[in-house]
C-alpha positions in Angstrom: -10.8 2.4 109.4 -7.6 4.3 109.2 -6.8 2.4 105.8 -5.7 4.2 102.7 -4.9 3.9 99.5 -2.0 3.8 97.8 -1.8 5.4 94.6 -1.2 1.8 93.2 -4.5 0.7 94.6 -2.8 -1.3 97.0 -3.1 -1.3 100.9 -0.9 -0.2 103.4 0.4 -2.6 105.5 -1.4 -1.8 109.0 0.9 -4.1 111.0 4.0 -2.3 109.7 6.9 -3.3 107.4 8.3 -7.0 107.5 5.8 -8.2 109.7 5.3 -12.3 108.2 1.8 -12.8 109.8 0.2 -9.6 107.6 -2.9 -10.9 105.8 -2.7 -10.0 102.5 -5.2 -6.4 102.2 -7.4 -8.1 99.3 -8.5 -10.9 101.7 -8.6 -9.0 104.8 -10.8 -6.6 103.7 -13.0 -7.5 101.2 -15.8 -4.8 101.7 -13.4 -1.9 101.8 -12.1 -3.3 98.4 -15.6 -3.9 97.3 -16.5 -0.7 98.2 -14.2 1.1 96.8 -13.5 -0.6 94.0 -14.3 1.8 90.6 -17.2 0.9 88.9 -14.6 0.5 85.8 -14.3 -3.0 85.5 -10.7 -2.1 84.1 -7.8 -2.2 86.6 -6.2 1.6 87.5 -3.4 2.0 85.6 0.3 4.0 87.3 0.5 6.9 84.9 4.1 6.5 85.6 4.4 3.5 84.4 4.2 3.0 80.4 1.2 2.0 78.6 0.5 -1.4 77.6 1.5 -2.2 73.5 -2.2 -2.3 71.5 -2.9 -5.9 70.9 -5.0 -6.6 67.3 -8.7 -8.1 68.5 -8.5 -11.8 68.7 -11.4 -13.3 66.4 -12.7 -17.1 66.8 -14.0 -17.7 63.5 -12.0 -17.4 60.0 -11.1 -13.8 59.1 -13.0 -11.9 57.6 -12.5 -11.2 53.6 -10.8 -8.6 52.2 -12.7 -5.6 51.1 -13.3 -6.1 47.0 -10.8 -2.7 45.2 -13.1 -0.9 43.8 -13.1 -1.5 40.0 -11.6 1.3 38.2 -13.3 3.1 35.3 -12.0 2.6 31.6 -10.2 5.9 30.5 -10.7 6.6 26.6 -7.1 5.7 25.3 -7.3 2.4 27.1 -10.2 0.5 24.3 -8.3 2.3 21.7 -5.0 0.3 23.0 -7.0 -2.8 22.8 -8.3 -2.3 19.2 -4.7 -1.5 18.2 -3.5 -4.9 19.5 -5.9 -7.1 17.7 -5.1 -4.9 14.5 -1.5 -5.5 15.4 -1.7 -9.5 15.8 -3.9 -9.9 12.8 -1.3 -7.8 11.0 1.5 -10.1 12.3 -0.5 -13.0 11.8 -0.9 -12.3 7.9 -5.0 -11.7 8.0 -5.3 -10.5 4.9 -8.9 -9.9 6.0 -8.2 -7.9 8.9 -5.9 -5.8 6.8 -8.2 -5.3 3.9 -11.3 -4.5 6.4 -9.0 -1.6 8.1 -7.5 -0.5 4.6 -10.9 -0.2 3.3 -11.5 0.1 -0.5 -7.9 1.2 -1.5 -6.9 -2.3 -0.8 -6.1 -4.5 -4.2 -8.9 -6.8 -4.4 -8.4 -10.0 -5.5 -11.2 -9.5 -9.1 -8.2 -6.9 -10.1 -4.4 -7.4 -11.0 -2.1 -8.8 -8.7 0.8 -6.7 -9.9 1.4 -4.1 -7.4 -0.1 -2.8 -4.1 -0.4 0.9 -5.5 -3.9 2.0 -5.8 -3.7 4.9 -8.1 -7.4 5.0 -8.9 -9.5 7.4 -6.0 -11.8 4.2 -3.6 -15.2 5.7 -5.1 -13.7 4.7 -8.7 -11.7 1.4 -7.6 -12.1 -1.6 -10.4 -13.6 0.2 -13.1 -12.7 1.1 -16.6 -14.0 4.9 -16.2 -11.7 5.3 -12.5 -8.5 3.9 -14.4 -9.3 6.2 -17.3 -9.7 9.3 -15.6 -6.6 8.8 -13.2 -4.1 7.7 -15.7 -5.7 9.7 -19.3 -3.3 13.1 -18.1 -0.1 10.7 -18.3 -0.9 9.5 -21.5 0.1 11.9 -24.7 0.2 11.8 -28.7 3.8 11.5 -30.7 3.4 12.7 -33.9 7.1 11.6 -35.1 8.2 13.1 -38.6 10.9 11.8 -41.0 11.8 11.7 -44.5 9.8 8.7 -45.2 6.9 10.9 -43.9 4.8 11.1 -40.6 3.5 8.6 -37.4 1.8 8.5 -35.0 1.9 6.5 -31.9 1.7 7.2 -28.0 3.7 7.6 -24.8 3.8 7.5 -21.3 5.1 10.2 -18.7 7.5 9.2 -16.5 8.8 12.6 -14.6 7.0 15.6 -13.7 9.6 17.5 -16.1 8.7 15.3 -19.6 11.0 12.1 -19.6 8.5 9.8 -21.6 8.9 6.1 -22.4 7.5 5.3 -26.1 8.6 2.2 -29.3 11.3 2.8 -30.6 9.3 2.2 -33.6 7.7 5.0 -32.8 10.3 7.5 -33.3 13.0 5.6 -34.7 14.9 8.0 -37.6 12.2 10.8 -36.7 13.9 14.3 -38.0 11.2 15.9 -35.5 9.0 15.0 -32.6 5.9 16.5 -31.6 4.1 15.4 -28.4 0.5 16.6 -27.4 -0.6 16.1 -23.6 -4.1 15.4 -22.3 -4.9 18.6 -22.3 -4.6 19.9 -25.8 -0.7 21.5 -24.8 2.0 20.8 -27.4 5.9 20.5 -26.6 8.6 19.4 -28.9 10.7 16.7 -27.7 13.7 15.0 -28.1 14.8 11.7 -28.1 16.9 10.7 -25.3 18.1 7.3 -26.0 16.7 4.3 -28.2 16.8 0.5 -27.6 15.7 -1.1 -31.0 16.4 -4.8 -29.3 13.5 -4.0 -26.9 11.5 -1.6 -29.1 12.0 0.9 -26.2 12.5 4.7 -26.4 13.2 7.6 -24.0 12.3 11.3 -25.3 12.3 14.4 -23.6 9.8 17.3 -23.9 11.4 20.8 -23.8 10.7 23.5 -21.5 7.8 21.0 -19.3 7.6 20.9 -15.9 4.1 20.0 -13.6 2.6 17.5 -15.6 1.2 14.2 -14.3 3.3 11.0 -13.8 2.1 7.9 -14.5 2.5 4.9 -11.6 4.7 2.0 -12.8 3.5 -1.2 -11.6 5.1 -4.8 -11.4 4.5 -6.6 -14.2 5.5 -10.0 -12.6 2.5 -10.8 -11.0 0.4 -10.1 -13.6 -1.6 -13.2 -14.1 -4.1 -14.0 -16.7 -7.3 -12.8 -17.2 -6.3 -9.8 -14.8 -8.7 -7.5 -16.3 -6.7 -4.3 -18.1 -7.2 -1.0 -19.6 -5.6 0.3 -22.9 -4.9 4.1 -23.3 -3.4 5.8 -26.4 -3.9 7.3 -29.8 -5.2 5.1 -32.7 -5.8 6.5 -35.9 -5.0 10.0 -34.3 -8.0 9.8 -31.8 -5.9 11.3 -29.0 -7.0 9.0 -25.1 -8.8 6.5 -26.7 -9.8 4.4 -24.0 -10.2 0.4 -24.2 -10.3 -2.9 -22.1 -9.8 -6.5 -21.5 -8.1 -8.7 -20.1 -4.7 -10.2 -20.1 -4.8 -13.1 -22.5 -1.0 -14.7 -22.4 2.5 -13.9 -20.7 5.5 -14.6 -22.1 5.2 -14.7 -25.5 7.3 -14.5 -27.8 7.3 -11.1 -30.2 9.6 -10.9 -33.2 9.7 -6.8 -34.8 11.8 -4.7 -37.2 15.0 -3.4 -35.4 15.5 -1.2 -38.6 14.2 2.1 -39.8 12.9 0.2 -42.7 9.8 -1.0 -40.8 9.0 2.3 -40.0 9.2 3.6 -43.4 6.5 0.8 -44.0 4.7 2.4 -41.4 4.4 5.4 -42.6 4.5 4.8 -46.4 1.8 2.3 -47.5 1.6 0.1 -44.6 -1.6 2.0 -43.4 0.0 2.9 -40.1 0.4 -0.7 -39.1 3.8 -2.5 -37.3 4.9 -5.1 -38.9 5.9 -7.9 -36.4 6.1 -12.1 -36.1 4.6 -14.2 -34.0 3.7 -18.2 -34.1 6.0 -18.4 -36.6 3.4 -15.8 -39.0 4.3 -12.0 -39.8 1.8 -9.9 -39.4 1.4 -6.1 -40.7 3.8 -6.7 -43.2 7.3 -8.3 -43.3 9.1 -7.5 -40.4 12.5 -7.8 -42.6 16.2 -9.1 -42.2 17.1 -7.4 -38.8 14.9 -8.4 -36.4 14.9 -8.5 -32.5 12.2 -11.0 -30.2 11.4 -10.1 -26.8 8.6 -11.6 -23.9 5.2 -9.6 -24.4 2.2 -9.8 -22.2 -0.9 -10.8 -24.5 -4.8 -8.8 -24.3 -7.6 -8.8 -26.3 -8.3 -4.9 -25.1 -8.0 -3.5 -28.9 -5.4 -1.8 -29.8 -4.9 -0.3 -33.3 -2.3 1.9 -34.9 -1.6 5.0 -32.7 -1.6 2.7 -29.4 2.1 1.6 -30.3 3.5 3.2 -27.0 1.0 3.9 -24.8 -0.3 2.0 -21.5 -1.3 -1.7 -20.5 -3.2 -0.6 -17.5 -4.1 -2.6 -14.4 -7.0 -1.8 -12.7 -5.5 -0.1 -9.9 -3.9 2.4 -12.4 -0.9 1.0 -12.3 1.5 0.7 -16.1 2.0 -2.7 -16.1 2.8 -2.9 -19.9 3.5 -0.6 -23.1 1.8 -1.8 -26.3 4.1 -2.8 -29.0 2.4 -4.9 -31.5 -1.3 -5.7 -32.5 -2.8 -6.9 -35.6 -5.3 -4.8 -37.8 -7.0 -5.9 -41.2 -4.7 -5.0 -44.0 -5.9 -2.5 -46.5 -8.1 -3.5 -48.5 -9.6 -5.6 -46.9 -13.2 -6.1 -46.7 -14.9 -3.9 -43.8 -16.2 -6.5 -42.1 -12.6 -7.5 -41.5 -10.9 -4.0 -40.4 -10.4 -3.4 -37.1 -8.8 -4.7 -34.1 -8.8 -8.7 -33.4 -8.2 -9.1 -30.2 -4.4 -9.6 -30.6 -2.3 -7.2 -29.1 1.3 -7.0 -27.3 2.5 -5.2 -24.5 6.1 -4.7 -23.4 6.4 -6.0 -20.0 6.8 -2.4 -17.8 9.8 -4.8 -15.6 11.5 -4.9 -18.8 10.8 -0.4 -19.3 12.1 -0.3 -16.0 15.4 -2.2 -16.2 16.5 -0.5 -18.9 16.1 3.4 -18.2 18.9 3.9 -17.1 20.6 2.3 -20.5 18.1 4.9 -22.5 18.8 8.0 -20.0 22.2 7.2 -21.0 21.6 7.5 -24.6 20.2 3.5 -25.1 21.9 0.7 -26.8 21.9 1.7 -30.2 24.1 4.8 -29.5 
């Protein structure tokens, strides 16, 4: 047995190169190669040679199934993404009730005026008399005009932090001095700005104010009626005199004096009281030969003399009208008669706010 290995793990030839009769060394000698055969099943690999590419295990059934990711936790923002984007779509969707729901009680409810989205009124207050009165009562002041025909009195609405207040021109018209008192018991004098007797309007000024509390003007064009409304002035004197109702008509037609004559009625025997037309019917008095007619919201929320000039209120707190007009018992009559009716007029506050900048600019009848 003078066989060796190779380092191959083949046999040498034991006959000597090129001999063709060799028997191949596996066959020949088939208890050397038993014997020394590795127990390693695996055949011996040349280290000189290089290894063998890995091959992926070969599997007879289907493969197996991917591992599940594992799920990923929600981080805070992401719910709060998802709420935004159903707010979002119902917003772009027109849901009103989405939008009222995530507005909460500043939202303009539809037992209130239409007239405006501005919620003046504070949510624990919203749609009732007292709320309106308390939020719009500091924009609301007493004119006490003087003339030589003698002394009226009516109200007025602030408009600028600085004293620009809208007002009748009824209310001042031919005044030699104004006087206005705010909510607070403060008196400025005032001037008047501009007049426009074709829209009973006026624009006066209070001197040396600045601070005070501006009222919110609404949009009187989607008023509708029976909107229920608020009434804020002066009757008789009684400075914020606060009453309510509702909006009985639009559009009608209001026929008053464009003449200093009605005013001298006013203030000389006709018991404080406007004369106007309406229905064909004067009321108050004759309204005399120069007249003017404009559109007028109707309520029922009394009015009396003093309110001429003050606020139609919405029950967000929004102006949507200045009273103008509003029938009282004549004097003399009995008592069971005196007193409001139910018929008053309010200047559409569209109409106030078209023409300010003709009154800023000294009005129409300048």
């Amino acid at each position: 047995m003078t066989e060796s290995f190779r380092r191959s793990g083949e046999y040498e030839n034991p006959q000597g190169h090129g001999h063709e009769a060799a028997v191949p060394p596996q066959s020949a000698y088939p208890q050397q190669q038993h014997s020394a055969a590795p127990m390693n099943p695996v055949a011996p690999v040349n280290p000189e040679w290089p290894p063998p590419p890995a091959q992926p295990p070969v599997f007879s059934g289907p493969p197996p199934a991917p591992a599940a990711a594992p799920r990923k936790r929600a981080r805070g923002p992401v719910p709060l993404l998802a709420a935004v984007a159903i707010v979002a779509a119902a917003i772009g969707g027109g849901t009103a009730y989405g939008i009222q729901e995530l507005t909460g009680p500043d939202t303009v409810t539809a037992s209130s005026s239409t007239s405006t989205s501005t919620n003046v009124v504070p949510s624990a207050d919203k749609g009732t008399v007292a709320g309106v009165a308390k939020a719009v009562s500091p924009s609301i002041v007493e004119i006490n005009a003087t003339s030589n025909a003698g002394e009226s009195t009516g109200s007025g609405v602030i408009i600028t932090s600085d004293g620009e207040i809208i007002t009748n021109n009824h209310v001042v018209s031919g005044a030699d001095s104004v006087k206005v008192s705010t909510s607070n018991g403060r008196t400025y004098t005032a001037k008047v700005v501009g007049t426009d007797s074709k829209k009973d309007l006026a624009l006066i000024k209070l001197e040396n104010a600045s601070g005070l509390t501006t009222a919110a003007l609404g949009d009187s064009s989607g008023v509708q009626v029976g909107d229920q409304v608020v009434a804020i002035g002066s009757p008789e004197g009684l400075t914020g005199t606060v009453t309510s109702g509702i909006v009985s008509a639009l559009n009608r037609d209001v026929t008053v004096s464009t003449d200093e004559g009605g005013q001298q009625q006013q203030q000389q025997g006709g018991n404080g009281q406007w004369p106007f037309e309406f229905g064909g019917q004067q009321f108050n008095g004759d309204t005399g030969s120069s007249t003017t007619t404009y559109k007028a919201l109707q309520t029922d929320a009394s009015l009396n003399p003093g309110n001429s000039g003050g606020a139609l209120i919405d029950m967000n707190g929004n102006i949507i009208g200045i009273n103008s007009a509003m029938y009282s018992a004549a004097a003399g009559s009995s008592s069971s008669d005196a007193g409001s009716v139910g018929l008053g007029f309010a200047i559409p506050i569209n109409t106030v706010k078209a023409d300010l900048a003709t009154l800023r600019a000294g009005g129409s009848d300048s």
